[in-house]
C-alpha positions as CSV (number, residue, x, y, z in Angstrom):
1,X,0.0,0.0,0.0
2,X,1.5,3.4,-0.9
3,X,2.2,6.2,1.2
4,X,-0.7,8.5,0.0
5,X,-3.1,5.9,0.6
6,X,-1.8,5.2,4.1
7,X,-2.0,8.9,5.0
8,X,-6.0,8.7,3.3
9,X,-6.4,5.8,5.8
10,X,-5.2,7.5,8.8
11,X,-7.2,10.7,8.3
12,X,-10.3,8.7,8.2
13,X,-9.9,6.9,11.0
14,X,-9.8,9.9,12.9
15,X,-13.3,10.3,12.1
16,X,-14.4,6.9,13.0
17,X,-12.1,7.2,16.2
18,X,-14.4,9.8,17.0
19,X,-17.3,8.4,16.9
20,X,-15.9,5.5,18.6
21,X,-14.7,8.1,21.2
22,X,-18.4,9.9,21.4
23,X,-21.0,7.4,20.7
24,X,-19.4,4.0,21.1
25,X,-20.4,3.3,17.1
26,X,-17.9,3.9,14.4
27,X,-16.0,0.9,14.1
28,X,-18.4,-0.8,11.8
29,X,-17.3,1.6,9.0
30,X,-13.4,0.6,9.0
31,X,-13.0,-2.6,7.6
32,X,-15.1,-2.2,4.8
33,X,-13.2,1.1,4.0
34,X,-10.0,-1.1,4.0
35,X,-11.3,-3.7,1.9
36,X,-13.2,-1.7,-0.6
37,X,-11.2,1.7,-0.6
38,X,-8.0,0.4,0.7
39,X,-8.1,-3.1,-1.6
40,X,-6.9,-5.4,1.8
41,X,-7.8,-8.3,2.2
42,X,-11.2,-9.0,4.7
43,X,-9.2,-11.4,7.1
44,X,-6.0,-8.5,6.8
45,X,-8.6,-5.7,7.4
46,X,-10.5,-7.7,10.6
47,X,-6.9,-7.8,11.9
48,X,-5.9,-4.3,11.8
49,X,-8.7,-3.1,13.1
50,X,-8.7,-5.5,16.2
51,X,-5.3,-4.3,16.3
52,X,-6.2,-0.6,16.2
53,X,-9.0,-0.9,19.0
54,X,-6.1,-1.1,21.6
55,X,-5.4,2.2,21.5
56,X,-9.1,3.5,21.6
57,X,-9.9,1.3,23.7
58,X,-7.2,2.4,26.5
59,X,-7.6,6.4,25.8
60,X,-11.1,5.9,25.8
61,X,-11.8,4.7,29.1
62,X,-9.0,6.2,30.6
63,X,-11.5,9.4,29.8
64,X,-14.6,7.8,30.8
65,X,-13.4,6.5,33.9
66,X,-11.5,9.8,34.6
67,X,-15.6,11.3,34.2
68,X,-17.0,8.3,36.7
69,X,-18.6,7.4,33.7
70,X,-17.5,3.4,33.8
71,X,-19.3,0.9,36.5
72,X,-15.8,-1.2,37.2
73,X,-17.6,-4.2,38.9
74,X,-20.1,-4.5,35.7
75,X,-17.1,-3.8,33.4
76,X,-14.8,-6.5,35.1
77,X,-17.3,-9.2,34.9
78,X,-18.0,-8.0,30.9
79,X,-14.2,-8.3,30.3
80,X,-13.6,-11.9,31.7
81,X,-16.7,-13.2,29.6
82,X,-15.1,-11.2,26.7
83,X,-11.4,-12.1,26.9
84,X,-11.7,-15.7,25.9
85,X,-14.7,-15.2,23.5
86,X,-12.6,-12.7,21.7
87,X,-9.4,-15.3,21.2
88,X,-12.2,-17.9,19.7
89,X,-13.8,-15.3,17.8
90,X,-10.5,-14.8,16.2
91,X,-9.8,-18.1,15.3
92,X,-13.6,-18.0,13.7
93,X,-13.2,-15.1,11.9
94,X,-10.4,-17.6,9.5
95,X,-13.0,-20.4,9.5
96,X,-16.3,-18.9,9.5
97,X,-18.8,-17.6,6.7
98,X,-19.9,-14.1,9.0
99,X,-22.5,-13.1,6.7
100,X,-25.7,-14.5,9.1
101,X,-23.7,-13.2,12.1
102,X,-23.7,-9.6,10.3
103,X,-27.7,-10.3,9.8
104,X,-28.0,-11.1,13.4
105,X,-25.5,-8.1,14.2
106,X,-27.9,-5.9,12.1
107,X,-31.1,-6.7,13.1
108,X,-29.5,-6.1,16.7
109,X,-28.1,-2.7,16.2
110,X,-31.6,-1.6,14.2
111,X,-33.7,-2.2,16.5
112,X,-32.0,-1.1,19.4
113,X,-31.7,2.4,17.5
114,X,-35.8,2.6,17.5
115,X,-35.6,1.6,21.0
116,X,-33.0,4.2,22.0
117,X,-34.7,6.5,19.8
118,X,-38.3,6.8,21.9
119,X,-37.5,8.4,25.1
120,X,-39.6,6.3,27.9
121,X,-36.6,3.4,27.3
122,X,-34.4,5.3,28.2
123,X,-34.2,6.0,32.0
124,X,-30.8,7.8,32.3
125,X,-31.0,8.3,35.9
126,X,-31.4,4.6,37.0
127,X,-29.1,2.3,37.5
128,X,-29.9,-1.1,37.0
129,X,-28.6,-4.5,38.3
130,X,-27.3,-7.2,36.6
131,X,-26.0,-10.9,38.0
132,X,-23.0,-12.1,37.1
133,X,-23.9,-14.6,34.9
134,X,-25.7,-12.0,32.6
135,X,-23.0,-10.1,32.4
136,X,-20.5,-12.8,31.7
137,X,-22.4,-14.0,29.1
138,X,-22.9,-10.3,27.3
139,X,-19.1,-9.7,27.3
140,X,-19.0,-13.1,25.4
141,X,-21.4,-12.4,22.9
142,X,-19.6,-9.2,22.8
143,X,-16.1,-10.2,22.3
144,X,-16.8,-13.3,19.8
145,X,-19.3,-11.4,17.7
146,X,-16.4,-8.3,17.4
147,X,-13.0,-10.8,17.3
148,X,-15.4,-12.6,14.3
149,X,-16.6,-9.6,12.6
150,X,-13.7,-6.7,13.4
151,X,-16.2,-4.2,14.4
152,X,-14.9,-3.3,17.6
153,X,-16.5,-4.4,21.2
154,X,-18.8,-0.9,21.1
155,X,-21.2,-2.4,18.2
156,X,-22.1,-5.2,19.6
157,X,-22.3,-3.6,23.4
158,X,-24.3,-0.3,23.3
159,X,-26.9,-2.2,21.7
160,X,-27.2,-4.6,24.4
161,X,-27.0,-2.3,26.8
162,X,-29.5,0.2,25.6
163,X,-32.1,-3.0,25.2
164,X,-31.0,-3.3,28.7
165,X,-32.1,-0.1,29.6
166,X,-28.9,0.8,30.9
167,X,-28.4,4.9,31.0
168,X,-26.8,6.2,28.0
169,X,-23.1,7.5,29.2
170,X,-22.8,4.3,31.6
171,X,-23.4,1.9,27.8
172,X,-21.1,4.1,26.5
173,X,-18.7,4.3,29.2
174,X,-18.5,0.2,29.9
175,X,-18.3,-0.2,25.7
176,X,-14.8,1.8,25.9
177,X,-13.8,-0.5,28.7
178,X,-14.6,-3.8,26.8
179,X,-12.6,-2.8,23.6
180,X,-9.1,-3.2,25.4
181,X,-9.2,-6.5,26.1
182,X,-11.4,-7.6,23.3
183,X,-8.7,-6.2,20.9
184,X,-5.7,-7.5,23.0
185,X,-6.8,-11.0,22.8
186,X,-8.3,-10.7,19.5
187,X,-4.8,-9.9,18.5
188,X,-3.0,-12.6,20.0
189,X,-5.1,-14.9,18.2
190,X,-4.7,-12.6,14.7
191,X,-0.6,-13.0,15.7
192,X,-0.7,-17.1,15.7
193,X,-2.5,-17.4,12.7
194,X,0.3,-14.5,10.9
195,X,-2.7,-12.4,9.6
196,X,-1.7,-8.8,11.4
197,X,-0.3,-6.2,9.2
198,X,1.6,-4.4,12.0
199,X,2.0,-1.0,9.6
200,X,-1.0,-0.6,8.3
201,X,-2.7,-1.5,12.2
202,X,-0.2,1.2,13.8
203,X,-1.1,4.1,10.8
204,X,-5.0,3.4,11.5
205,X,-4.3,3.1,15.6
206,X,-2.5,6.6,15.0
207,X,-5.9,7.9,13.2
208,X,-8.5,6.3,15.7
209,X,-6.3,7.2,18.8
210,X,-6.8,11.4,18.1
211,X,-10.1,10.8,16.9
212,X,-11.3,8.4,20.3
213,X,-9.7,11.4,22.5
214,X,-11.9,14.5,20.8
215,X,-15.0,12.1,20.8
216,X,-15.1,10.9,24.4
217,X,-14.5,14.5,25.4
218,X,-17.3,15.0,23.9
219,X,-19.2,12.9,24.8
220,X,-19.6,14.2,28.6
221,X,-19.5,17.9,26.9
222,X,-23.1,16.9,25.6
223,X,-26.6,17.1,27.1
224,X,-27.8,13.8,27.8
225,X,-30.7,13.4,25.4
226,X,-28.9,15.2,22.6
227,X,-26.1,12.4,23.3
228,X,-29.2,9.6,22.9
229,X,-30.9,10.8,20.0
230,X,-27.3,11.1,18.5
231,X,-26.7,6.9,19.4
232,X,-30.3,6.1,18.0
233,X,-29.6,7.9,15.0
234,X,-26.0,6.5,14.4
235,X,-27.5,2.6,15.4
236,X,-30.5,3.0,12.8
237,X,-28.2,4.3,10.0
238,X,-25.3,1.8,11.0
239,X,-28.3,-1.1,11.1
240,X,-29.8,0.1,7.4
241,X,-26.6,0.4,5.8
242,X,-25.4,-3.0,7.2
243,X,-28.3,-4.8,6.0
244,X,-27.6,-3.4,2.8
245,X,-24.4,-4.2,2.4
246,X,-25.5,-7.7,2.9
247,X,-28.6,-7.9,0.6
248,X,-26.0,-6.5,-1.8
249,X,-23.5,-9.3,-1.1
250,X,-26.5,-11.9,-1.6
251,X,-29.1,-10.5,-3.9
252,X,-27.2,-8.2,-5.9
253,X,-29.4,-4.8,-4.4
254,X,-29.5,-3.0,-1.5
């Protein structure tokens, strides 16, 4: 890959960084860009951007926690469901057809930006409980879903969260938390099987790392339901184009 189109890569992931940063949603738009503007292969794309997430994922939550915005006992029971789900997801993501995990993915993130987007689901004052076992068992949807896929723990998170009812900045907040060790085990996995492009992950890491600080500042910068109807905007458009992309893929229209 030549130099210019590095550079084009790194700008843009300054973008999605911030949205990643902001909303928790953003990573869904890099490795399509990669494959499709960038010509890299899908398994070399899923890589890189697994590898990228480290460095959101740290600066992001460094933020939110710095804010109070991240629940640690929620977030460490998320993580260990999600650390070994992520490695497996890896190795699935060399194996596996993804495209009825994308529908499901999808379908998940559409409907949970109709939920977010009417306001009595959405109790940002409360704070709900959740046992253990629930929680263990989200971060490992979570982290096999985004090792599989390469969309980053946030997609497949906020969704469950909002359908969870959980308020808005805490979703966000424990979404930034998840990505670390999603992407660092992700990456292990992406290292045995030799499919990590280290230059082309550090250029995009470089991009998403500015654009994660900006957004998560942000993000607790923002009125509360501005910062919702923003996330049930992003989910809808994010679910619509997804499902395009895939009737495209298997119809030929979308």
């Amino acid at each position: 890959m030549t130099t210019a189109a590095l550079l084009a890569l790194a700008l843009f992931a300054i973008l999605v960084g911030g949205l990643i940063g902001c909303i928790g949603i953003g990573g869904v738009l890099l490795v399509p860009t990669l494959i499709y503007l960038g010509g890299v292969d899908i398994r070399t794309a899923i890589a890189a951007a697994m590898f990228s997430y480290l460095l959101t994922g740290l600066i992001g939550a460094v933020i939110f926690a710095r804010h109070g915005s991240i629940r640690w006992p929620m977030a460490i029971w998320l993580c260990a469901g999600a650390m070994p789900a992520a490695f497996a997801g890896s190795w699935a993501s060399n194996v596996v057809n993804a495209t009825m995990l994308e529908l499901i993915i999808a379908a998940l993130i559409l409907l949970a930006g109709i939920r977010a987007w009417r306001p009595e689901t959405q109790r940002d004052g409360a704070e709900s409980g959740f046992a253990r076992p629930w929680l263990l068992a989200t971060g490992a949807v979570t982290g096999f879903a985004s090792a599989l896929s390469g969309t980053g723990g946030p997609l497949v998170l906020v969704p469950l969260l909002i359908w969870l009812e959980l308020p808005i900045l805490t979703a966000i907040g424990l979404s930034q938390a998840i990505q670390l060790p999603i992407a660092a085990l992700a990456t292990a996995g992406n290292l045995v099987y030799g499919r990590l492009d280290l230059v082309l992950g550090a250029t995009i890491a470089s991009g998403l790392a500015l654009g994660s600080a900006i957004g998560a500042q942000l993000a607790h910068k923002l009125p509360l339901g501005l910062l919702r109807r923003i996330v049930a905007q992003v989910l809808i458009l994010v679910g619509l184009w997804l499902l395009g992309q895939i009737g495209w893929r298997l119809f030929g229209v979308g």
